[in-house]
Backbone as CSV, one residue per row, in Angstrom:
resi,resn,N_x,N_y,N_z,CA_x,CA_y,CA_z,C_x,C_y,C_z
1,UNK,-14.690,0.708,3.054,-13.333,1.217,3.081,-13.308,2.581,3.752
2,UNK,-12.265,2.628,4.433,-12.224,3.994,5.047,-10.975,4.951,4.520
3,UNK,-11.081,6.021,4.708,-10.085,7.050,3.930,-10.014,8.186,5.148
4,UNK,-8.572,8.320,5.580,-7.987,8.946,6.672,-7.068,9.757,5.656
5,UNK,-7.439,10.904,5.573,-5.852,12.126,4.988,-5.649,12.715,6.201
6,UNK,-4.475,12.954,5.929,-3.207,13.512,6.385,-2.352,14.011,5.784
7,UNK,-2.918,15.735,5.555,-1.779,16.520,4.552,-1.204,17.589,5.710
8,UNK,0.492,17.655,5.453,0.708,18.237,6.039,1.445,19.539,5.443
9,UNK,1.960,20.514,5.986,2.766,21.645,5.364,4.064,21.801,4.382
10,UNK,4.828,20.462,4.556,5.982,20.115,4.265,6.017,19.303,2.701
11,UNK,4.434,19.268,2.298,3.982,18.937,1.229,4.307,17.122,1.148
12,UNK,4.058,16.367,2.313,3.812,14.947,2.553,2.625,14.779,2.729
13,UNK,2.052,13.693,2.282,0.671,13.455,2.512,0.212,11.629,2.828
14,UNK,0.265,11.267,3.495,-0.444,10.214,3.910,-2.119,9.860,3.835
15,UNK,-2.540,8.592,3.401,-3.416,8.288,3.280,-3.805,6.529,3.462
16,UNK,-4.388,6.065,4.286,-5.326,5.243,4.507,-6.212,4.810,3.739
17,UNK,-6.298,4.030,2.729,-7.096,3.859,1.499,-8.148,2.515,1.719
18,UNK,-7.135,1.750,2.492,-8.479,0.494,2.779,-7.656,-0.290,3.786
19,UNK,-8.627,-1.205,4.052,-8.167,-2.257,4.890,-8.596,-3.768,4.524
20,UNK,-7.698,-4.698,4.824,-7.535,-6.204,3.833,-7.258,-7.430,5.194
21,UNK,-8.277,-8.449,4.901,-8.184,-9.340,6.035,-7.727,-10.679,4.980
22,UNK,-6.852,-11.128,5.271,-6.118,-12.247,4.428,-6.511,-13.933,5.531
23,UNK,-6.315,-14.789,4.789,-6.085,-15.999,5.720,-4.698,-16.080,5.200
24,UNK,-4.126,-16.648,6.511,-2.496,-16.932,6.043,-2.038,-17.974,5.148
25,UNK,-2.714,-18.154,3.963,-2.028,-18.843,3.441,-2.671,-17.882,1.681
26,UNK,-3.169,-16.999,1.852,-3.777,-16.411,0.801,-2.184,-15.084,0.371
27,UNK,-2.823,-14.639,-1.187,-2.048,-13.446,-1.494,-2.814,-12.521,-2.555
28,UNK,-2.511,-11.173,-2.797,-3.359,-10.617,-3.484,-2.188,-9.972,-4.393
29,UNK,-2.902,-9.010,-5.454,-2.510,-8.375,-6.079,-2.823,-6.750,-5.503
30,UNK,-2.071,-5.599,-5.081,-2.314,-4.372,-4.744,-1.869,-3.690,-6.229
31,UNK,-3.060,-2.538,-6.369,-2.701,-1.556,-7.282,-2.523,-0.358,-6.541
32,UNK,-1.992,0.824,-6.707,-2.079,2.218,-6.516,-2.547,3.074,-7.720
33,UNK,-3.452,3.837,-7.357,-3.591,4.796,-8.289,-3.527,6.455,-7.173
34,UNK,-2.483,7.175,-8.315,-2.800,8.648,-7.238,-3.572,9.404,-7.827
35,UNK,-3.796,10.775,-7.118,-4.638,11.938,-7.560,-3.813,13.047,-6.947
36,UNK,-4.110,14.205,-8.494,-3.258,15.287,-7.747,-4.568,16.179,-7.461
37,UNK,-4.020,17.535,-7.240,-4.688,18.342,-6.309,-6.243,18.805,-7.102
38,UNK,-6.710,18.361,-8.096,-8.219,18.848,-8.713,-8.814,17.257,-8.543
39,UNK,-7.993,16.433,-8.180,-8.898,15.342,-7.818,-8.851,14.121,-9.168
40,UNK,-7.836,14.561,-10.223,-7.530,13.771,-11.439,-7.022,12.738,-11.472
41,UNK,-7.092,11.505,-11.654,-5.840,10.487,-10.980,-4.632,10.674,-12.419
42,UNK,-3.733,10.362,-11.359,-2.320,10.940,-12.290,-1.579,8.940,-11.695
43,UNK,-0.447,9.264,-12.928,0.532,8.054,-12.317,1.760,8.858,-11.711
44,UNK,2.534,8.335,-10.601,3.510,9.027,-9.753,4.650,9.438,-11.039
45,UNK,5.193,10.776,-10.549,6.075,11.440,-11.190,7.339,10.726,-10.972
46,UNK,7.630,10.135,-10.097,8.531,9.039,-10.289,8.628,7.700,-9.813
47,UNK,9.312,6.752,-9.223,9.173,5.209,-8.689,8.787,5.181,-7.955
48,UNK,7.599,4.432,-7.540,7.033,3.747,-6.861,7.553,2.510,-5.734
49,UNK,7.914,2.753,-4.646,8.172,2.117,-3.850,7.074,1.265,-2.665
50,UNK,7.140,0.193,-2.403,6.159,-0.645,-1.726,7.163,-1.451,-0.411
51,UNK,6.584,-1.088,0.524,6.988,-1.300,1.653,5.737,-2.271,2.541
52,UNK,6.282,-3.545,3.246,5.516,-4.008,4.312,6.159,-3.819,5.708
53,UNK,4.708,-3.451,6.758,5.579,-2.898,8.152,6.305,-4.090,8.893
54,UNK,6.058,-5.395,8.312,6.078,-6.495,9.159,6.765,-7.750,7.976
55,UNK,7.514,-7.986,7.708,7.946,-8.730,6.401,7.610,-10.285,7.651
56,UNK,7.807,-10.383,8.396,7.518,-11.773,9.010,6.111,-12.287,8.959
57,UNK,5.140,-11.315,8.520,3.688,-11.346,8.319,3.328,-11.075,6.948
58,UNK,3.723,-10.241,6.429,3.606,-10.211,4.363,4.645,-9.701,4.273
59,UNK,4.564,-10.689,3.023,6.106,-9.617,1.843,4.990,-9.161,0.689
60,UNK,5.943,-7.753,0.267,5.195,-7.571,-1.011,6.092,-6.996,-2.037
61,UNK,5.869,-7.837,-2.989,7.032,-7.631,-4.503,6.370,-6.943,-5.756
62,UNK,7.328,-5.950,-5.960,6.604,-5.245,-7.367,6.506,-5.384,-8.424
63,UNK,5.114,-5.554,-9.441,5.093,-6.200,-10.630,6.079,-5.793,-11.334
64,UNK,7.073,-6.972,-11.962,7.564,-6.604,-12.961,7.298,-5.782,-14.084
65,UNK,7.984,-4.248,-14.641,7.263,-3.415,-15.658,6.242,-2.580,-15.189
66,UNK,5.787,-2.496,-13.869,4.403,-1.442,-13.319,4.372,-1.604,-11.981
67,UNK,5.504,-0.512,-11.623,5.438,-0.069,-10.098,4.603,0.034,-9.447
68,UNK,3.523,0.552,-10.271,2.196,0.891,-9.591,1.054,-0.158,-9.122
69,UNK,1.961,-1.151,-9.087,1.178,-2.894,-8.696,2.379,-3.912,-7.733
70,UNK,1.953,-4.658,-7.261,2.426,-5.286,-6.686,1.959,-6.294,-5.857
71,UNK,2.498,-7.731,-5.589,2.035,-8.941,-5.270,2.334,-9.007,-3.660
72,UNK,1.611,-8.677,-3.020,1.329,-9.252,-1.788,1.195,-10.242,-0.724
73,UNK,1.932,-11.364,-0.581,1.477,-12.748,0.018,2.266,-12.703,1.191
74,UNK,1.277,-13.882,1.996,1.294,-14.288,4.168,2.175,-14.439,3.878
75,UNK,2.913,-14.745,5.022,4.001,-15.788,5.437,2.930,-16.689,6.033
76,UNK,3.349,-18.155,5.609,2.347,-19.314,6.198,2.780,-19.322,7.475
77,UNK,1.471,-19.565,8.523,1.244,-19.787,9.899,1.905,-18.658,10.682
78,UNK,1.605,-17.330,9.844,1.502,-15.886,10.680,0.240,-15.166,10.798
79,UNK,0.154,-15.158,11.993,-1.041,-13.894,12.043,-0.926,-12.894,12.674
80,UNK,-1.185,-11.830,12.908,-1.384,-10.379,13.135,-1.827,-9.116,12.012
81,UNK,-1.249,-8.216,12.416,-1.840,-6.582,12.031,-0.041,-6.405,11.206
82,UNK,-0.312,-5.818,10.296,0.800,-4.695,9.595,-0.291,-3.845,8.549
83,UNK,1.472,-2.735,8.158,0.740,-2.234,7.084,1.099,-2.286,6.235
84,UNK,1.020,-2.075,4.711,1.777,-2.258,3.683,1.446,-0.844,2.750
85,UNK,2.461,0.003,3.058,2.483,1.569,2.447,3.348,1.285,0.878
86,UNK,2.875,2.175,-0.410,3.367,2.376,-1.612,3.771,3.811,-1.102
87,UNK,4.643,3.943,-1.859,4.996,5.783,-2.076,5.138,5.984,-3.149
88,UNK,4.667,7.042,-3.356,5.330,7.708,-4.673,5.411,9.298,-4.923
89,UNK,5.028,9.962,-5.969,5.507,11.288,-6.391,4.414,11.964,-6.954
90,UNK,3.826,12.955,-7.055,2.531,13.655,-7.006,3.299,15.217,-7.669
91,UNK,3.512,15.767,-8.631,3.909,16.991,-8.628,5.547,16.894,-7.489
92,UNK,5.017,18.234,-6.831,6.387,18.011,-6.010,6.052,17.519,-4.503
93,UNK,5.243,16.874,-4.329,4.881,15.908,-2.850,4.663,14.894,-3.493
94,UNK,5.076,14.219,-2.014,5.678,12.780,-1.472,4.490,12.383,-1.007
95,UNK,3.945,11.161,-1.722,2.788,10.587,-0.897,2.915,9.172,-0.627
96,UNK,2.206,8.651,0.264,2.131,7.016,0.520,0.915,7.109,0.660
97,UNK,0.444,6.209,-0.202,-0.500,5.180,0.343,-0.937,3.920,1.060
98,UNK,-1.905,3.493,2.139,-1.722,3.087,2.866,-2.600,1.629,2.797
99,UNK,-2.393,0.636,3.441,-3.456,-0.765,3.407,-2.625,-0.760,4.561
100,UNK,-4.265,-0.947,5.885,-4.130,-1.673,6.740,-4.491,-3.422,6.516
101,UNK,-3.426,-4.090,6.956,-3.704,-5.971,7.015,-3.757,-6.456,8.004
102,UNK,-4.726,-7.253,7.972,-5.031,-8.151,8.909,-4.812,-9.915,8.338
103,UNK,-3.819,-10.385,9.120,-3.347,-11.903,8.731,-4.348,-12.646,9.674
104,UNK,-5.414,-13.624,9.297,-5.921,-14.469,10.167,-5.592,-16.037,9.674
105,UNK,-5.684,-16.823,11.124,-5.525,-18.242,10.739,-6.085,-18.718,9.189
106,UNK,-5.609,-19.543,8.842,-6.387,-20.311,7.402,-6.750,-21.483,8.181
107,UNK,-8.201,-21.860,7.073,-8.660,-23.372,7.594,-8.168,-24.201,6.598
């Protein structure tokens, strides 16, 4: 797994947490966990939002009762690249976290 930060002045912070190769007919479960600034993991100070860059390639729906999860599945007989970013709330910054996806054929 690779980990790309990106903190900037405006107190947003982006992060790159992993990357996920699916066959298109598969789905997962995503968790988020954050960390504030001593490196503690905290749960977001407020809702948790989950976004996919490509809904024609994954949708992803949030567990009922725990924002901080959410169900992930292809669209059958799509393949390509998206990403699927969570956001949430850290103190007083805005963070997303990031999963790069990769949709490949299913056999």
């Amino acid at each position: 797994k690779k980990r790309k930060n990106t903190k900037s002045n405006s107190g947003f912070e982006m992060t790159t947490i992993g990357e996920i190769q699916l066959s298109n007919k598969q789905s997962k479960q995503l968790f988020v966990a954050f960390s504030n600034n001593v490196g503690a993991e905290v749960r977001s100070t407020g809702p948790v939002t989950w976004k996919s860059s490509d809904t024609n390639l994954v949708t992803v729906v949030v567990v009922k009762g725990d924002d901080h999860k959410a169900d992930m599945k292809t669209v059958p007989g799509s393949v390509g690249k998206c990403t699927v970013t969570a956001s949430g709330t850290v103190g007083r910054d805005k963070v997303d976290l990031i999963w790069e996806i990769t949709v490949v054929q299913g056999k």
